[in-house]
N, C-alpha and C positions, 0 to 999 in steps of 0.2 A: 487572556493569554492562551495559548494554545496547548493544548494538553497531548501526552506523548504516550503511548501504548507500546510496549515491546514485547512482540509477541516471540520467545526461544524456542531453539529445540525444533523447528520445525525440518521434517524431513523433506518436503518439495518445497521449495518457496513459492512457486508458480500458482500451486491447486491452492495451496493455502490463503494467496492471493485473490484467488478465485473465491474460496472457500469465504471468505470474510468480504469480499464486495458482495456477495448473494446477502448475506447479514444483514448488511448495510442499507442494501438498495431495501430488500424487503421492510424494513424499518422506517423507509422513506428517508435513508440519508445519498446524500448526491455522493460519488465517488471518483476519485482524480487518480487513475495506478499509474505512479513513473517510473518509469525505470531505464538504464541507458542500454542494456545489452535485452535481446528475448522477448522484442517486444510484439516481433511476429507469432512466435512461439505462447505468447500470453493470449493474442487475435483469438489464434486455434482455440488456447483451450477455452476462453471464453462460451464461445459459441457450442460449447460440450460440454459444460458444467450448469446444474447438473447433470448427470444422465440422463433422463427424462426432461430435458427442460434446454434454456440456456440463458445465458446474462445479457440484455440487451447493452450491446455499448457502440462507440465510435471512438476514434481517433481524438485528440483534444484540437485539431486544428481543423479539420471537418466544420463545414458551414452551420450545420448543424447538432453541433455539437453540445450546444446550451440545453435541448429536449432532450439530452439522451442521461439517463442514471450511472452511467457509469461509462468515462474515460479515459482513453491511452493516452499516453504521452512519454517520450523518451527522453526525458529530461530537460526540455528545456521550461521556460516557465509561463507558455501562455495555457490557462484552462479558461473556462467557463462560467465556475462554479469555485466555491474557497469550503465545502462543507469538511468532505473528510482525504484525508490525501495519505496511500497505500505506499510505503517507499519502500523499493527494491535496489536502491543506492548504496554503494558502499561506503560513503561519506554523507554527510547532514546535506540533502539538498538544498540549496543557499533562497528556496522560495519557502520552506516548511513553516516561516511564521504570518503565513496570509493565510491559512487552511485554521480551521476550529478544532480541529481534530487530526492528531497525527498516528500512521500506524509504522512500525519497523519491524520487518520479519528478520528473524535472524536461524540460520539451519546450524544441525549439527558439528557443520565444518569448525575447524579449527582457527583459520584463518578468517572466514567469515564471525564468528564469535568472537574472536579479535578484537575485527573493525567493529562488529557491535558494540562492543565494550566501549568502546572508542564514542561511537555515536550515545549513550549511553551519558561519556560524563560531558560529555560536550553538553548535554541539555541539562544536565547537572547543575552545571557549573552556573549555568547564565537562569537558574530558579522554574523552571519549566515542570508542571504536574506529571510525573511518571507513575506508568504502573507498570507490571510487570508481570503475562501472563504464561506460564512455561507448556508448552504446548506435549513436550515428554511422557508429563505425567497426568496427560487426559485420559478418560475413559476409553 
């Protein structure tokens, strides 16, 4: 069954996005970021995170897309790869139990916190392994 990660609190979703595929991929896990709005905006930072460095990725619909560690897709549900899947949705994306691993960022907004909540009991509800990382009170 697929296991859920909610990482709160986060003050960019985007770098932090960033921030946790770099994780990932270094760890050798495959990585799927969806999201339906920023996904140009996600491109960029991609290619500049780290500062010294950057995340190799492609598009999830790219030919080529099976060789690459990490990619985009704006929501709809063709990927590659089922390893770890990065959701920037404001709703449970209706593919999140083909992936081994799920992650949901949620920022400080209010409304965004909301809908977390929301996504939250939905996995609740149906038995799904949550944890719960609060990104606020990191060092």
């Amino acid at each position: 069954m697929t296991k859920i990660d909610f990482y709160t609190g986060s003050a960019d979703k985007l770098r932090t996005a960033c921030q946790l595929s770099n994780k990932a991929m270094q760890n050798g896990v495959r990585v799927a970021l969806s999201t339906p709005v920023a996904i140009d905006a996600l491109d960029k930072l991609l290619w500049h995170y780290p500062a010294t460095a950057f995340i190799p990725h492609c598009r999830s619909d790219a030919e080529q897309a099976a060789q690459w560690p990490v990619v985009l897709n704006s929501g709809n549900d063709s990927f590659p790869h089922y390893d770890l899947l990065i959701s920037l949705h404001d709703e449970c994306a209706p593919f999140f139990s083909r992936f081994e691993r799920v992650i949901e960022i949620v920022s400080h907004d209010t409304e965004d916190s909301r809908l977390g909540r929301e996504r939250f009991k939905f996995y609740r509800d149906r038995g799904y392994e949550l944890s719960h990382i609060d990104l606020s009170k990191a060092p």
